[in-house]
Rosetta silent file (secondary structure, phi, psi, omega in degrees, C-alpha in Angstrom):
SEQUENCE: XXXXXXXXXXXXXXXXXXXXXXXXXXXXXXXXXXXXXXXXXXXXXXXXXXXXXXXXXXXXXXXXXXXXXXXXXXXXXXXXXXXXXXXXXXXXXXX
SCORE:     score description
SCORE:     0.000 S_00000001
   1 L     0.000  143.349 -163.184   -7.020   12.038  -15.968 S_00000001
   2 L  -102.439  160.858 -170.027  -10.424   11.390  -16.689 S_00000001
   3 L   -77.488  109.152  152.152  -12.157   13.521  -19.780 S_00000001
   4 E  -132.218  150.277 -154.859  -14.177   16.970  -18.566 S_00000001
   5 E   -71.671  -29.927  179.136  -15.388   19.332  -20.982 S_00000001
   6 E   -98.212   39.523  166.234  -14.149   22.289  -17.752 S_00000001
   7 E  -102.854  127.583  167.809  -10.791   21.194  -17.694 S_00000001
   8 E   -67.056  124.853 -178.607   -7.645   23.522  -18.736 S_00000001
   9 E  -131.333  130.864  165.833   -3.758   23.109  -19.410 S_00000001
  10 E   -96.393   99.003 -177.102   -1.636   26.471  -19.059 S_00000001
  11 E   -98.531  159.714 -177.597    1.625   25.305  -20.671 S_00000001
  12 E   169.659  154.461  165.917    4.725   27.161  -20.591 S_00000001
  13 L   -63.397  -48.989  147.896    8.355   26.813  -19.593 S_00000001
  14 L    89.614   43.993  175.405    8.017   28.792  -16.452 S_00000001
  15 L  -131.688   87.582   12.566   11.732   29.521  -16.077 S_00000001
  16 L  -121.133 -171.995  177.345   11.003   30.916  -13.990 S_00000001
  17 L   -78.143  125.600 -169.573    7.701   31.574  -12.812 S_00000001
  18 L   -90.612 -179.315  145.864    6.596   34.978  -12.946 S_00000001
  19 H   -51.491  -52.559  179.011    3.876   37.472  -11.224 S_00000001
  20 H   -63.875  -38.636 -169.790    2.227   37.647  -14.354 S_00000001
  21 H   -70.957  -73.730 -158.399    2.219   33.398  -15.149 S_00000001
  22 H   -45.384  -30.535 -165.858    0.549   33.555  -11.254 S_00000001
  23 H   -86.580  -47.011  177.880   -1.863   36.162  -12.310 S_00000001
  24 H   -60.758  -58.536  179.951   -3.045   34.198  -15.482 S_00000001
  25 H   -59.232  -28.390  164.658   -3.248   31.355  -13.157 S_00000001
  26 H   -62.369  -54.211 -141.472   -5.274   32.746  -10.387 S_00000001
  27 H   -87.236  -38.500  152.745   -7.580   34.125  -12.711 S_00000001
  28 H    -8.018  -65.628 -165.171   -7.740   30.372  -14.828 S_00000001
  29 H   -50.722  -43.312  177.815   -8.339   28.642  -11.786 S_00000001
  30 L   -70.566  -31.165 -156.241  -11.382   30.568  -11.043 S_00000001
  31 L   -74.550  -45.856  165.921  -12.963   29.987  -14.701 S_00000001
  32 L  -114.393  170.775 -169.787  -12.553   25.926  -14.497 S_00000001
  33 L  -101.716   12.811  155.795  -13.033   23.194  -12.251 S_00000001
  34 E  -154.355  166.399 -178.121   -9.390   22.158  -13.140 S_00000001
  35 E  -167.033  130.028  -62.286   -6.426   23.731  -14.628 S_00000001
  36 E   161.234   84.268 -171.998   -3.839   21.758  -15.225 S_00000001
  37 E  -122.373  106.581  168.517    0.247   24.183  -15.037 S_00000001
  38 E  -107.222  129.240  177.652    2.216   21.922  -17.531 S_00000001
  39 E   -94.030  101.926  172.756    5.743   22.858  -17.423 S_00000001
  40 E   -55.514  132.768 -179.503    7.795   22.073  -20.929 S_00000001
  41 L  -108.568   86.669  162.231   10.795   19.831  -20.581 S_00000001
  42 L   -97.757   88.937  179.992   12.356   20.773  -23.837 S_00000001
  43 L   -33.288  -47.915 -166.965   15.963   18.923  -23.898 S_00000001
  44 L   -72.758   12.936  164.340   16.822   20.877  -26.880 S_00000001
  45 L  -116.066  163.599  171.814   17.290   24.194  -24.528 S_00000001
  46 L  -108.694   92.274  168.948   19.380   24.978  -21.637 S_00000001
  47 L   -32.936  170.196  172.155   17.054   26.148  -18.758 S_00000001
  48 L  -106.286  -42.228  171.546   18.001   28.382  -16.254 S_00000001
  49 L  -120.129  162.293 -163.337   16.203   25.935  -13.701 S_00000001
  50 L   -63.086 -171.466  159.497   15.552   22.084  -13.899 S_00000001
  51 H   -86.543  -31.094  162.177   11.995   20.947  -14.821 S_00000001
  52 H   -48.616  -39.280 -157.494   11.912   19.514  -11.366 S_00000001
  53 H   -68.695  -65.614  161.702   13.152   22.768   -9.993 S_00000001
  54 H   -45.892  -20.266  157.000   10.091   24.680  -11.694 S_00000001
  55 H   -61.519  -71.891  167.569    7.542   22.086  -10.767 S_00000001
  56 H   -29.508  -32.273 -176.515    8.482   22.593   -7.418 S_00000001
  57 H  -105.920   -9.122  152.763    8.419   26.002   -7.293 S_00000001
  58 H   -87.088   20.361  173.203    4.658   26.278   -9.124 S_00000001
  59 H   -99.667  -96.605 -156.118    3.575   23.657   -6.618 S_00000001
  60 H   -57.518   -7.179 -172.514    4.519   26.071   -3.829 S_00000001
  61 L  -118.337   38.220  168.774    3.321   29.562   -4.852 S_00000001
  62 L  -148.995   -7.349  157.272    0.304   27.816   -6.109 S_00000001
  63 L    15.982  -74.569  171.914   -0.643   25.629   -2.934 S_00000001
  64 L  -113.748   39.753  152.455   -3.683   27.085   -2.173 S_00000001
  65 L   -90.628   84.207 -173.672   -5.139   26.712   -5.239 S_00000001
  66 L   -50.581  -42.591 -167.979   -7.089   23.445   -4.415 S_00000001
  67 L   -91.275   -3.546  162.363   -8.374   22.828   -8.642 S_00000001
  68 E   -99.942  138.584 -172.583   -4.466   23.523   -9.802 S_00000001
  69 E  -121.033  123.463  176.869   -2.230   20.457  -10.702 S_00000001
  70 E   -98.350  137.624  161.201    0.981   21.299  -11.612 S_00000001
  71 E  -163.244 -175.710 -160.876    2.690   18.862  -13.949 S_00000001
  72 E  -144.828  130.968  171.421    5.522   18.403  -16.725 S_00000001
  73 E  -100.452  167.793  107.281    5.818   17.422  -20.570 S_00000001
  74 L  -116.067  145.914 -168.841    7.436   16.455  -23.198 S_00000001
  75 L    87.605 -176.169 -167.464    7.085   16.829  -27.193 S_00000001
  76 L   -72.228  135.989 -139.815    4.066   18.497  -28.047 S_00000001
  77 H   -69.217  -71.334  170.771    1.521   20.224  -26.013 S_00000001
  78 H    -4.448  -78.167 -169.457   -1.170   18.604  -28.675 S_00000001
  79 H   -91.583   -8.815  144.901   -0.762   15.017  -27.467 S_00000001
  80 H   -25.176  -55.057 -149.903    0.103   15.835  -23.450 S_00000001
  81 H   -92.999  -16.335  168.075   -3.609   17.317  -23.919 S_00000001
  82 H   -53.957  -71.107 -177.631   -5.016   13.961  -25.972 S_00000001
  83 H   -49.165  -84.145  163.995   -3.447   11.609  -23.580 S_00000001
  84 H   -46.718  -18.961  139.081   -4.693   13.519  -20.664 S_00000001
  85 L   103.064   29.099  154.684   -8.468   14.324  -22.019 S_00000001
  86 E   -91.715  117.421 -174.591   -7.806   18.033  -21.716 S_00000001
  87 E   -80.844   -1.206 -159.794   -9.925   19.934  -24.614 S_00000001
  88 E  -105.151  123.216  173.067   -8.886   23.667  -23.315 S_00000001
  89 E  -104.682  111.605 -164.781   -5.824   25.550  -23.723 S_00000001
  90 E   -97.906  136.394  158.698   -5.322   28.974  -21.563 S_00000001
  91 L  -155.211  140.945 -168.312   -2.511   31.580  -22.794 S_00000001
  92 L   -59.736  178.064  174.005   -1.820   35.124  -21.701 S_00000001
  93 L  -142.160  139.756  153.296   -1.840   37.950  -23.949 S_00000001
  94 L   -57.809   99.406  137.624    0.575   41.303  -23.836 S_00000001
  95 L    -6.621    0.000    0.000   -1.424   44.360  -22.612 S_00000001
């Protein structure tokens, strides 16, 4: 990925992906001209679904979001967003 200052990474486990994680993400998407749904592969848990299985399933209920890239880490969010030349982090808040 190449470095822009209006690019985003929404990280999360996503297992599984909720109405609310879609709702942060619609409203993300409009805000930057990329956004970036990194899915944590953290070995040291037992998932209810694979990291594959959760890519897959924010790649389809996120489709027709043309400026969302879904994609999957591991280890820390910190150098995923180095390596990739994303400065911006998005995270929900409880209401």
């Amino acid at each position: 990925m190449e470095k822009n200052r209006n690019i985003a990474v929404y990280p999360g486990s996503f297992d599984p992906v909720t109405y609310g994680h879609l709702d942060i993400i619609r409203r993300a998407a409009k805000l930057f001209d990329k956004l970036v749904v990194a899915v944590l592969n953290n070995s040291s848990k037992k998932p209810f679904f694979t990291a594959e299985e959760r890519t897959d399933m924010l790649r389809r209920v996120t489709e027709d979001l043309l400026n969302v890239q879904i994609d999957y880490f591991q280890g820390l969010l910190i150098h995923y967003m180095s390596k990739n030349g994303i400065p911006i982090i998005v995270r929900g808040s409880a209401q």
